[in-house]
VOLOPA-213088 format. One record per residue (C-alpha): chain; x, y, z; residue in one letter. Coordinates in steps of 0.2 Angstrom, whole numbers, plus 5000, padded with zeros to 4 digits. Layout:
A	X	Y	Z	a
...
***
This chain:
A	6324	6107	5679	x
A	6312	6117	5670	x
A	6313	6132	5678	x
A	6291	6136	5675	x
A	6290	6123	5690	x
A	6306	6125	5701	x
A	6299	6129	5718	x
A	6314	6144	5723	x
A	6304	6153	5708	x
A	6287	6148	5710	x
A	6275	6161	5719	x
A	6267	6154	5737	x
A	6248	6152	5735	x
A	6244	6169	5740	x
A	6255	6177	5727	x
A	6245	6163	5716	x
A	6229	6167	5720	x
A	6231	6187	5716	x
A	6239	6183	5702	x
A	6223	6174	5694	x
A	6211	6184	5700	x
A	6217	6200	5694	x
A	6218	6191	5677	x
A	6200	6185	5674	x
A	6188	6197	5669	x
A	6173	6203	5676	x
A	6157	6191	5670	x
A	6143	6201	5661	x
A	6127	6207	5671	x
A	6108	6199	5668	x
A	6090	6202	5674	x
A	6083	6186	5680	x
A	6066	6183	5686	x
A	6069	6180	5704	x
A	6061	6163	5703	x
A	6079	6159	5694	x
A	6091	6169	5705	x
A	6093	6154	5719	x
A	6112	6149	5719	x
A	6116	6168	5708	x
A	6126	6182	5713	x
A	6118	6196	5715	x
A	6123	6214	5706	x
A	6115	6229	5713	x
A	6108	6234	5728	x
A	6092	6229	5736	x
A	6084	6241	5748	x
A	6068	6241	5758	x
A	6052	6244	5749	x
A	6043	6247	5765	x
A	6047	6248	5783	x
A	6049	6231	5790	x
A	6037	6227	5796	x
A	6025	6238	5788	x
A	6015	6239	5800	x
A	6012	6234	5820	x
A	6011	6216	5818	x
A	6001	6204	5829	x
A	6013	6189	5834	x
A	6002	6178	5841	x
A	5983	6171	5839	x
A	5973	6178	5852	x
A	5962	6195	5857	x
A	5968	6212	5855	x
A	5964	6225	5868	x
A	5969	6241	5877	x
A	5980	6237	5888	x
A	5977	6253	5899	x
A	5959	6246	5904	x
A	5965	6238	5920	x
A	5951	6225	5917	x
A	5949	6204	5916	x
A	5934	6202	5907	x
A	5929	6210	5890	x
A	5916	6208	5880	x
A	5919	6200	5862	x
A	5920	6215	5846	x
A	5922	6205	5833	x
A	5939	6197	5822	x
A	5951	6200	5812	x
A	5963	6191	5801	x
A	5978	6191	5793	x
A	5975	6201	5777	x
A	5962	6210	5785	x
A	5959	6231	5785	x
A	5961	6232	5804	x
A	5946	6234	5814	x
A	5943	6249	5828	x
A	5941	6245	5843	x
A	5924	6251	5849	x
A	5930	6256	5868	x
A	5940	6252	5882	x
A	5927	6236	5886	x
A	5928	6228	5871	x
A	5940	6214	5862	x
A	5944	6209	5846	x
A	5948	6192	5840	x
A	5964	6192	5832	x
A	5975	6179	5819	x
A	5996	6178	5819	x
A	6002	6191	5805	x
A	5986	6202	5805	x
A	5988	6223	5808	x
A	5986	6229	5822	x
A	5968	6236	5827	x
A	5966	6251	5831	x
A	5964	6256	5849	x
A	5974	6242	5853	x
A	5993	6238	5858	x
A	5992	6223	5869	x
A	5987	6204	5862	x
A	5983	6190	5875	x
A	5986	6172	5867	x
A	5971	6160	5863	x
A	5979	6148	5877	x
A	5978	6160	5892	x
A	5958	6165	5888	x
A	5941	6158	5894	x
A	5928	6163	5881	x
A	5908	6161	5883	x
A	5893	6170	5879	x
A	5904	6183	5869	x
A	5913	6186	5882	x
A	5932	6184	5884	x
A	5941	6183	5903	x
A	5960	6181	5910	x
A	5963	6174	5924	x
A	5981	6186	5925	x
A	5979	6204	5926	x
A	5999	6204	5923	x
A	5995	6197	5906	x
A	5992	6218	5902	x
A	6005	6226	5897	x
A	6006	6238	5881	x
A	6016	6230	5865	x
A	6016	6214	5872	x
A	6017	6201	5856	x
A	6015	6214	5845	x
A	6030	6217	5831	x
A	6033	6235	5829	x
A	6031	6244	5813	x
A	6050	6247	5806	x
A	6059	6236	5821	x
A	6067	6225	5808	x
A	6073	6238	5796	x
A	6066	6255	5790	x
A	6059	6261	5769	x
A	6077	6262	5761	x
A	6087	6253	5770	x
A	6102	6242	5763	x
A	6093	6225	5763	x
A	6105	6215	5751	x
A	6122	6222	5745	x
A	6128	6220	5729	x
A	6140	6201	5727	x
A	6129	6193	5741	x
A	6125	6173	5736	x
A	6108	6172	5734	x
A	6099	6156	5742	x
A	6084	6154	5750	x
A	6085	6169	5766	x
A	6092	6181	5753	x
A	6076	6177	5740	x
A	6063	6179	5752	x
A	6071	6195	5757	x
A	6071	6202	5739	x
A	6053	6195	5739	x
A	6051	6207	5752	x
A	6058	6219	5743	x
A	6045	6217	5730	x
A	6058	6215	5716	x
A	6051	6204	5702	x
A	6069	6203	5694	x
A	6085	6204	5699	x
A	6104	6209	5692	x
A	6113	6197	5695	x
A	6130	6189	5686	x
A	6128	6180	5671	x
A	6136	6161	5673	x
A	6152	6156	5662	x
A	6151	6142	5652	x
A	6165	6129	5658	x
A	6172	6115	5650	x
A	6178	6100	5661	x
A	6194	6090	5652	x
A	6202	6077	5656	x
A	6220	6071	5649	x
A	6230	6053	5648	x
A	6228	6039	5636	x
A	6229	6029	5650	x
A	6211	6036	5659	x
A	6194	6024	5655	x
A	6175	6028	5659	x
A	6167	6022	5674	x
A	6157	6005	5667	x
A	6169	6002	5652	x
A	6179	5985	5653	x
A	6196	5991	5657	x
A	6212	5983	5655	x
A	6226	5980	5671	x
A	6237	5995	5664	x
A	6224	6006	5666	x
A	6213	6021	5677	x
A	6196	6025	5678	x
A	6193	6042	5670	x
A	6186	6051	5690	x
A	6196	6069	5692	x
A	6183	6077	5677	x
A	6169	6071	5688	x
A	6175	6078	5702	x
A	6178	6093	5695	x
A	6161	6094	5687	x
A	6152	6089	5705	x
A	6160	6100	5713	x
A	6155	6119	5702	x
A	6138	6112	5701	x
A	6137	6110	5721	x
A	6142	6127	5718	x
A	6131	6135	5708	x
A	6138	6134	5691	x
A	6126	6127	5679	x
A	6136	6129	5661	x
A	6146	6115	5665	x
A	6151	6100	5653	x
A	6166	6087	5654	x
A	6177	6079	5640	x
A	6193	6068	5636	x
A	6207	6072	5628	x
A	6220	6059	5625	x
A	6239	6063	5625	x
A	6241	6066	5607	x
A	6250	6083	5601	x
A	6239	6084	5586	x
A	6221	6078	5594	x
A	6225	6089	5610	x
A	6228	6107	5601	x
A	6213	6104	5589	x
A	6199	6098	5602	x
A	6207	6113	5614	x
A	6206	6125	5601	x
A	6189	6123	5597	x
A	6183	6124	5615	x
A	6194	6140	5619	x
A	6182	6147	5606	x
A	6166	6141	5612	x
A	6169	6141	5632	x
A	6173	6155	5643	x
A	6185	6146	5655	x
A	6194	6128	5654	x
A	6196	6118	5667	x
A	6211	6105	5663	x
A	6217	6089	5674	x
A	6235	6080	5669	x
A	6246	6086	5657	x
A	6256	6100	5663	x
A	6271	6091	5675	x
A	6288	6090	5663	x
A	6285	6071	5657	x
A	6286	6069	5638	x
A	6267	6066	5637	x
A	6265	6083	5647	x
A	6260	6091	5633	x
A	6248	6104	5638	x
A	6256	6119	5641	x
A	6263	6118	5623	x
A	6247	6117	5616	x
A	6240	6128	5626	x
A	6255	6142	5618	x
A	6254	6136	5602	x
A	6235	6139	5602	x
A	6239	6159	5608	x
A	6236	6156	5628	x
A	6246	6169	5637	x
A	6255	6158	5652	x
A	6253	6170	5668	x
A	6258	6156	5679	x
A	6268	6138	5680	x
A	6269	6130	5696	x
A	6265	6135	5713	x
A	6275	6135	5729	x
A	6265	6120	5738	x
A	6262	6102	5740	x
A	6253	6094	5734	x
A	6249	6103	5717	x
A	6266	6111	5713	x
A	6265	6110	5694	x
A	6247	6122	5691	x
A	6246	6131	5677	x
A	6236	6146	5672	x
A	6234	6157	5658	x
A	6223	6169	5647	x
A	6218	6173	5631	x
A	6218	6190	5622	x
A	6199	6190	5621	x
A	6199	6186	5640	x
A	6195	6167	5641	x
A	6204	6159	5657	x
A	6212	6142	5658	x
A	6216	6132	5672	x
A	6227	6119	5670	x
A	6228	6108	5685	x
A	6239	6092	5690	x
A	6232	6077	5687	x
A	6235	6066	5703	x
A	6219	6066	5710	x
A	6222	6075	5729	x
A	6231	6088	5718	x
A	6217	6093	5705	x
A	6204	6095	5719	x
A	6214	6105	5729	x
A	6219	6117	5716	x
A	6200	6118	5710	x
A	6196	6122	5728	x
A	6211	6133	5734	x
A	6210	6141	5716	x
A	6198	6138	5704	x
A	6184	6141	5712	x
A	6190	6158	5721	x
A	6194	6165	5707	x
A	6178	6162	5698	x
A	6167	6168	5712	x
A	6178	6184	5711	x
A	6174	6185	5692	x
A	6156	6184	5696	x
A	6157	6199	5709	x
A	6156	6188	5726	x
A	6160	6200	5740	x
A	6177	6191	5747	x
A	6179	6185	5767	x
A	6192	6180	5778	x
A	6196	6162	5775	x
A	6188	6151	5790	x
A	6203	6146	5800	x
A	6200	6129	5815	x
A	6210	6122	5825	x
A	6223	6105	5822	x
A	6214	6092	5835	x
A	6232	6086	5833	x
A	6249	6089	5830	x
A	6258	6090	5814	x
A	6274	6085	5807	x
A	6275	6095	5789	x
A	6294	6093	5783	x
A	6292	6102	5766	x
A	6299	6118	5762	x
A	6285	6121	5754	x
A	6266	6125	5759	x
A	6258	6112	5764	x
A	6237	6106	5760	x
A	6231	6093	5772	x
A	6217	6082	5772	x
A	6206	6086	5788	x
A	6190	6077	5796	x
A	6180	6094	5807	x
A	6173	6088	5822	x
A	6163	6097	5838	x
A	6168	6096	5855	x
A	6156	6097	5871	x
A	6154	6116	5870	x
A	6154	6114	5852	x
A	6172	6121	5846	x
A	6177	6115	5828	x
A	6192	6103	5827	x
A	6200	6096	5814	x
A	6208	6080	5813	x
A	6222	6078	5799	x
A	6219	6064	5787	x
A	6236	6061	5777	x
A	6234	6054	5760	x
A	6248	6041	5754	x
A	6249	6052	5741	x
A	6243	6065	5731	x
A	6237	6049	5720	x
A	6225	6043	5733	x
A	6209	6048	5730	x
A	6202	6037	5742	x
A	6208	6044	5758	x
A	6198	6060	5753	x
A	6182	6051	5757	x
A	6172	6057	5770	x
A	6186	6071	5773	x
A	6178	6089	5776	x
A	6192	6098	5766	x
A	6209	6103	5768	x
A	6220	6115	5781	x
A	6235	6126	5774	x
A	6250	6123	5781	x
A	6265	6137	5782	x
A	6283	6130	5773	x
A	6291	6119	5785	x
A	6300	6111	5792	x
A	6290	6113	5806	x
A	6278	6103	5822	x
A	6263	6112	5824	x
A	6255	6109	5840	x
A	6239	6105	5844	x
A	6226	6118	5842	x
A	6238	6128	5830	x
A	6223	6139	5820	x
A	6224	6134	5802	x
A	6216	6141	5785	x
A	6202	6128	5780	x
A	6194	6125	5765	x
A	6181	6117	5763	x
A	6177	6105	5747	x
***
């Protein structure tokens, strides 16, 4: 047995995972406008330009008054809207009409909404005297966060919350990590594209798609797919070329110990430094990974389909988010709706369909696949839960690592 792949000498996928990600290097920093930061990770700071709010806020539409004039009726001042200098009041009698967002008035620290008023002939009444009460509906200056304070840190994902609070911010541009250019292959001669006629002997060409959809879920925008057929000459030229004009490669098939596993020799023929062959686990066992002097990182994944998206996700794509700066977290663990039979001695990925329970507890039901060829089973599947080596029953409820696709 070739002894890269013997599981007694093949690190578990902890071991695996530090292994890769103290290997890649760290991706360059950019400025981008902060209309193109969605999906980026961010690489400095962000702190409050202001307090938060910057001032006391009306929350709702209605009239602002002083709520120490122990008074029902008041006599109409004038209004003001969001955007507006704020108005002072003229005295303890008088009102001011008064728009969701606007400042504050002065003179005033108490708004009454629109629906709880009777207004005529200027004139503005309650019917509630206990509708007085200083503050009420209004959103202190500095409540959410005061001038200087840590807003965003430095290797948070930046989607939609995270813009708007840079926006707030007032930061036109942001640092953030630049994005590797990643190239997709796929290996076999045996592997056709979707919508070309295709012979009983052989397999539609999906993993590289797979792949591709799921870094661009992600994120990743510097992402294109080839083919590589399962000749010696063909495969070290094509990935020679691309180890010079892409960052990291992202490989499926090739790298078992068939005769036509011809990967990894091209691979260290072409100068790729091997860090790892062949990870303590099922499915997936025969990962490779290595590195090149000038820092290029390649991925070499099995090419049964269950195994090459379980290695992108339980690997890949950590690692790259760790390149990129991400700040790291706990893995999300659920619990096994069922129990579970693993006989491997090796860690185990399962399949798993998440589900909610009345008071809304996340379950996961396993979803065995007949193989770590059977794509299909992974549909409408939520991800996969880590298993410890076996042989071992976990029970129901055991609280698993999940990863999500």
């Amino acid at each position: 047995m070739n002894a890269a792949v013997d599981t007694l000498q093949a690190p578990d996928p902890q071991a695996a995972s530090r292994l890769i990600e103290s290997h890649l290097v760290c991706l360059p920093i950019e400025s981008l406008p902060l209309a193109q930061c969605a999906g980026a990770v961010l690489r400095e700071n962000v702190y409050a330009e202001r307090d938060q709010p910057p001032f006391d806020r009306v929350a709702m539409d209605g009239i602002a008054v002083d709520s120490g004039s122990v008074r029902q009726r008041w006599t109409l001042q004038g209004a003001q809207a969001a955007g507006d200098p704020p108005l002072s009041l003229a005295s303890p009698a008088h009102c001011i009409e008064i728009m969701t967002g606007a400042v504050l008035p002065q003179g005033c620290d108490c708004i009454i909404p629109v629906e709880r008023l009777r207004v005529g002939s200027g004139q503005v009444e309650i019917s509630d005297p206990l509708l007085l009460a200083p503050w009420r509906h209004v959103h202190r200056r500095g409540s959410d966060g005061r001038q200087g304070a840590l807003m965003l840190a430095s290797g948070t994902r930046l989607h939609a919350p995270e813009i708007a609070v840079a926006a707030s911010a007032g930061m036109a541009r942001l640092r953030v990590s630049g994005q590797p250019s990643i190239m997709v292959l796929s290996t076999g001669n045996e592997l056709v594209e979707p919508g070309e006629p295709i012979e009983p002997h052989q397999v539609r060409r999906s993993n590289a798609y797979a792949v591709a959809a799921a870094l661009r879920e992600r994120g990743f925008q510097r992402v294109a797919e080839d083919h590589i057929r399962d000749e010696a000459v063909a495969l070290r030229e094509r990935l020679g070329w691309l180890l010079r004009t892409h960052e990291v490669l992202v490989l499926s098939g090739g790298v078992s110990m068939g005769r036509y596993d011809l990967v990894p020799q091209a691979l260290a023929d072409l100068g790729v430094h091997r860090l790892l062959h062949g990870i303590a686990q099922r499915p997936g066992k025969p990962m490779w990974f290595g590195t090149t002097t000038d820092g290029r990182a390649v991925f070499a994944l099995p090419g049964n389909p269950v195994s090459t998206l379980v290695c992108l996700v339980r690997y890949v794509l950590p690692a790259l988010y760790a390149a990129m700066g991400v700040r790291t977290h706990d893995p999300e663990r659920v619990a096994l709706a069922s129990a579970l039979q693993w006989d491997a001695a090796l860690t185990g990925f399962m399949p798993v369909r998440i589900s909610h329970d009345e008071w809304g507890r996340a379950w996961a039901t396993p979803r065995p696949t007949n193989g770590s060829g059977d794509a299909t089973s992974l549909a409408l599947t939520d991800g996969f839960v880590e298993l410890p080596p076996g042989p071992a029953e976990f029970a129901r409820g055991f609280l698993a690592r999940l990863y999500r696709w």
